[in-house]
N, C-alpha and C positions, 0 to 999 in steps of 0.2 A: 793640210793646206798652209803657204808659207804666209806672214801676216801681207806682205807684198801681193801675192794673188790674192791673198782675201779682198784686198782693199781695192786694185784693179776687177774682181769681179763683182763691185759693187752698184748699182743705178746711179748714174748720173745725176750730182744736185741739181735741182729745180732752180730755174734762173724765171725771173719773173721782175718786171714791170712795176712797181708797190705805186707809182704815181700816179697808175691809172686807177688805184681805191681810194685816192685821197690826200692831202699834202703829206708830205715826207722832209727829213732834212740830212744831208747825207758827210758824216761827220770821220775824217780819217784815223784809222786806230793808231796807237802811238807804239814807236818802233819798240819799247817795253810789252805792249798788251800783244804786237804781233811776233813776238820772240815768243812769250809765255803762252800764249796761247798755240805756236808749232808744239812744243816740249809737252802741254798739258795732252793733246792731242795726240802726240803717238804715245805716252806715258798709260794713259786709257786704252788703248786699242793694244798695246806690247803684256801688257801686266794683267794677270787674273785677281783684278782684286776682289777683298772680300771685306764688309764692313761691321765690326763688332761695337755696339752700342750698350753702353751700360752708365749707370751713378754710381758716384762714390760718394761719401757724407764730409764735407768740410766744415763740418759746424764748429770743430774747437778748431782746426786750423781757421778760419775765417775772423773766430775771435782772437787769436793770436794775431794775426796779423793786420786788424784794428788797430791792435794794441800797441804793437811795430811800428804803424804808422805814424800813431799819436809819439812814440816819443821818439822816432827817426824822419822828422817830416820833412829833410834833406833827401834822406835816403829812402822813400815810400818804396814799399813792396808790390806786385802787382798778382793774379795769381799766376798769369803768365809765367813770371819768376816763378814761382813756387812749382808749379809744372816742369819749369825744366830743371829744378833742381832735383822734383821728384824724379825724369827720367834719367837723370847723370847718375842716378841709385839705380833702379831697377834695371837698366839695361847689363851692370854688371852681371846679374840674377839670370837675365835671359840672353844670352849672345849671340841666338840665332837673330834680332831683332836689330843690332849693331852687326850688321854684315850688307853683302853684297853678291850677287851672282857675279863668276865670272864671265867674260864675254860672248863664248861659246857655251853656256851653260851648263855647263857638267861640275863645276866646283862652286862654291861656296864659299868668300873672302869673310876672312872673321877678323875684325876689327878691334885693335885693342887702346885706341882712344874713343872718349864719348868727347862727339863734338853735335850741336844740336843745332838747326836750320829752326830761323822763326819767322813766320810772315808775317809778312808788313807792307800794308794797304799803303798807296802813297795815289796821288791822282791823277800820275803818270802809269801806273799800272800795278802788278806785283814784284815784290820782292822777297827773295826768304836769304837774307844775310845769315852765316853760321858763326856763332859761339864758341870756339875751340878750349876743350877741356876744362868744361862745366863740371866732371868731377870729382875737380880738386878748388873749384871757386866756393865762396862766403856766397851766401843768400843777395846779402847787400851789392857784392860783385857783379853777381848775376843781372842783377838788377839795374847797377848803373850802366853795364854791358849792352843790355835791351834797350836802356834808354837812348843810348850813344850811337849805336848802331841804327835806330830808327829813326832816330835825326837825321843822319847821314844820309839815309837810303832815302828820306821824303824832302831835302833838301842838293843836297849833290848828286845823289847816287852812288851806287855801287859796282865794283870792279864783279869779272868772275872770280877772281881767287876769292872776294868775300863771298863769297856764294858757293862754293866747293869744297868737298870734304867733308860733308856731314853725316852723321852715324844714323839719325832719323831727325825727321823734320817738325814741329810742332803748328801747327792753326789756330787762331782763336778768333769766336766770333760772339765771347761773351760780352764785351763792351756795347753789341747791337742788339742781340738775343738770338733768340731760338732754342730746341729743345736736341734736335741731330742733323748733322748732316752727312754727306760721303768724301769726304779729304781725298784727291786724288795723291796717290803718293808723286813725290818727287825722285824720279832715277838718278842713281843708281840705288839710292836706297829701296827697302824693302816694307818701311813701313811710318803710317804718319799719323800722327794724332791730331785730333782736331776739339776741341772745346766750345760748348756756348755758355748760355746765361747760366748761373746759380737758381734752383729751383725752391721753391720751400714743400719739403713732403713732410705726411703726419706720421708721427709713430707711435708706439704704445708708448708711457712710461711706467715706473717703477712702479706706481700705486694704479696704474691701469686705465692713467688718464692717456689722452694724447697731446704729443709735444712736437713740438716741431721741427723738422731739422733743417740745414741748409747742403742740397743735393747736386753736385756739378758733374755734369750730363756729358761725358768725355763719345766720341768717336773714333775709332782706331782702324785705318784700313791698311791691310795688308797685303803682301804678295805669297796668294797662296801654292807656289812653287816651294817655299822656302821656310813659310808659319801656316801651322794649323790651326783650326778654330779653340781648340782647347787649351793652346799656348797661347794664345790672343784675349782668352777671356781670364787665363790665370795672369797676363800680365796686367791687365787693367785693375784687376782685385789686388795685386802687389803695390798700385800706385796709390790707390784707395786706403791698404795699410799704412802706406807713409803719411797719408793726412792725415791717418789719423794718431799715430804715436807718437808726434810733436817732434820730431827728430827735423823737420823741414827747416824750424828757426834756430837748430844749433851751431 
């Protein structure tokens, strides 16, 4: 069944009256939330996603980048930055994840730039501006890049060309909390990572006590036409390696 007759042979939404349960106020979506929300809508219903949930430990990345702070407090780091810089690495590793279907679906575009899409709340609606050739950018770049661009997008806005082109997209919903959620990907890409709060979990140590570490709770959804579960869970553990062998502040 094509997605077109799926969606034609569906029941009719329930159209209902809410005034009659009680005051209401009825407020217009803004021509941002009703863009993003056509695109999120057939995005869910076009793509088989699949949602791969795991930790990785940033406990010496997290004190490095304290430590960053304190003596670049121009230049602060975010872990946001450190996420995209972790993916501008691993997506080399994995290049089914930096691709795209083509339109007829029989081929698979392999993309040999890492360009990385970041959302960004604004109160006008969503935005995910892209990053172009994260890399070969400095941590500090990246960073003033995120900042710039999120200005932009929560005060001007943004064009489609900043919005186009991205190898995969990134989410972060650590500044609020939570522990997962399901990142709907953004097309044409194939896959999007989504972030919340830093967790503290115990673990053993050396002498058998417990210690504690600090655990950032990544979500990864995919399109499983193009990534399987086992290249999904090896990619998340490759980004987890890069927090932790300090390579992220060189």
């Amino acid at each position: 069944m094509s997605l077109e007759s799926l969606i034609t042979s569906l029941p009719a939404w329930p159209v209902a009256d809410f005034s009659e349960f009680g005051e209401v106020e009825v407020k217009k979506l803004t021509p941002v939330q009703k863009l993003t929300g056509r695109f999120l809508g057939r995005n869910w219903l076009a793509i088989p996603h699949v949602t791969h949930h795991d930790e990785v430990d940033v406990t010496e990345a997290e004190t490095r980048r304290a430590d960053w702070n304190r003596a670049n407090p121009g230049a602060k780091v975010s872990p946001v930055a450190l996420l995209v810089r972790a993916l501008g690495r691993v997506l080399a590793d994995f290049p089914q994840f930096n691709a795209s279907l083509s339109d007829d679906g029989q081929s698979i575009i392999l993309k040999k730039y890492v360009n990385i899409g970041v959302a960004v709340d604004t109160q006008g609606g969503l935005f995910v501006p892209v990053l172009r050739g994260v890399d070969t950018m400095t941590l500090a770049d990246i960073a003033a890049a995120i900042a710039a661009i999120a200005e932009k997008a929560r005060t001007k806005g943004l064009s489609m060309a900043e919005m186009s082109g991205s190898s995969m997209s990134l989410t972060s919903l650590g500044h609020i909390g939570g522990t997962a959620f399901t990142p709907i990907i953004n097309a044409p890409d194939v896959a999007i990572l989504g972030a919340t709060a830093i967790q503290l979990r115990p673990a053993p140590g050396d002498d058998g006590a417990i210690i504690w570490r600090k655990c950032l709770p990544l979500s990864l959804s995919y399109d499983h036409r193009v990534i399987n579960g086992a290249d999904a869970a090896r990619f998340v553990r490759a980004i987890g390696g890069i927090f932790a062998d300090g390579t992220l502040f060189e």
